[in-house]
C-alpha positions as CSV (number, residue, x, y, z in Angstrom):
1,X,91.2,106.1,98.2
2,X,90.3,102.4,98.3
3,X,92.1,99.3,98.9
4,X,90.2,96.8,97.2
5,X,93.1,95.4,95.4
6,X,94.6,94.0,98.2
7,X,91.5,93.3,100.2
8,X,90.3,91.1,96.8
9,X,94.0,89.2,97.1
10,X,94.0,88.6,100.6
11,X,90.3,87.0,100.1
12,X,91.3,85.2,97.5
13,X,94.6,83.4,99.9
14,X,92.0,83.1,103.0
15,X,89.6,81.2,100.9
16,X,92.4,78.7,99.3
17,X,93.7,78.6,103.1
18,X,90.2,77.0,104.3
19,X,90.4,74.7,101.3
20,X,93.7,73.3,101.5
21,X,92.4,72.2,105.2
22,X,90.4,69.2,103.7
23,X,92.2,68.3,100.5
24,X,92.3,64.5,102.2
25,X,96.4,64.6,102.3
26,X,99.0,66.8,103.2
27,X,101.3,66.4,100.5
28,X,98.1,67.3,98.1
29,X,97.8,70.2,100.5
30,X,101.3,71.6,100.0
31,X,101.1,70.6,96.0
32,X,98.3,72.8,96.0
33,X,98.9,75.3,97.1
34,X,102.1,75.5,95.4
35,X,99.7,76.1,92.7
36,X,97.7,78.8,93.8
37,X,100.9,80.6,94.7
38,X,102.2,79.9,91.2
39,X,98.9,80.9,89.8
40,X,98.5,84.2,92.1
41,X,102.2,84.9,90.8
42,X,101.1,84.8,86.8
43,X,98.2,86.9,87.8
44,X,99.9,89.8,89.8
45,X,102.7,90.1,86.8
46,X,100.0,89.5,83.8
47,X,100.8,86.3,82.7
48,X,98.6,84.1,81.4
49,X,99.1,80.9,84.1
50,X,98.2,78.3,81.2
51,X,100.4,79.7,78.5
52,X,103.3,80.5,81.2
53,X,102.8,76.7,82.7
54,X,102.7,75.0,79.2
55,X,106.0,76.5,78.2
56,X,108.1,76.5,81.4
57,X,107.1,73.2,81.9
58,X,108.7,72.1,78.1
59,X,111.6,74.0,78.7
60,X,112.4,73.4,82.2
61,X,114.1,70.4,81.3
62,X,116.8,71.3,79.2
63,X,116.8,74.7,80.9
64,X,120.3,75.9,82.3
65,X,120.2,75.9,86.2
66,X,122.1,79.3,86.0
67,X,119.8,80.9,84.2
68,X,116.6,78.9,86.4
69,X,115.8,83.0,86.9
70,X,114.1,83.3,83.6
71,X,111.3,80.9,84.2
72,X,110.1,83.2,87.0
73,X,106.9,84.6,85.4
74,X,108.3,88.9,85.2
75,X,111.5,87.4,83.4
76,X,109.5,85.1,81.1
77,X,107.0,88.0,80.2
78,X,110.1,90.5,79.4
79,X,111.4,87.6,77.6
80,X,108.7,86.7,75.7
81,X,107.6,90.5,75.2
82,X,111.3,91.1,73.5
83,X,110.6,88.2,71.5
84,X,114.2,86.2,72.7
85,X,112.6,83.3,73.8
C-alpha cells in the first residue's frame, strides 16, 4: 500500500504555501489562495475548474442565496451530470 495521493496533495498546498509568502501584498495573498483552494476543490471532485468557474461565475448573480449550496463543485457536477442545470 502507498500513499502517494495524499503525499502528491499535501506537496502540492506546501509549494502554494511558500508562494503565497512573496506575492508583494496580503490581500493578493489571501485572493490567492482562495484560488488554489477553489481550484484543489474542482480537482478532488473532478470538475473541470475553468468550466466550473465560467458558469458559477454567470450564475452567481442571480443565483438564490438559499440554494448558494449548488454552486459548490460535488452539487454542480450532480447537477450538471443529471442534466437540471
Amino acid at each position: 500500500m502507498d500513499n502517494n495521493r495524499s503525499e502528491g496533495a499535501l506537496r502540492k498546498a506546501a509549494l502554494g504555501r511558500k508562494n503565497f509568502l512573496f506575492v508583494g501584498h496580503e490581500a493578493a495573498g489571501e485572493n490567492l489562495a482562495g484560488r488554489y483552494a477553489r481550484v484543489a476543490t474542482c480537482e478532488a471532485n473532478s470538475v473541470n475548474p475553468e468550466a466550473y468557474r465560467v458558469d458559477v461565475i454567470l450564475r452567481v448573480q442571480t443565483h438564490q442565496n438559499a440554494h448558494i449550496g449548488e454552486l459548490l463543485p460535488r452539487e454542480w457536477k450532480r447537477l450538471h451530470a443529471a442534466g437540471t442545470v
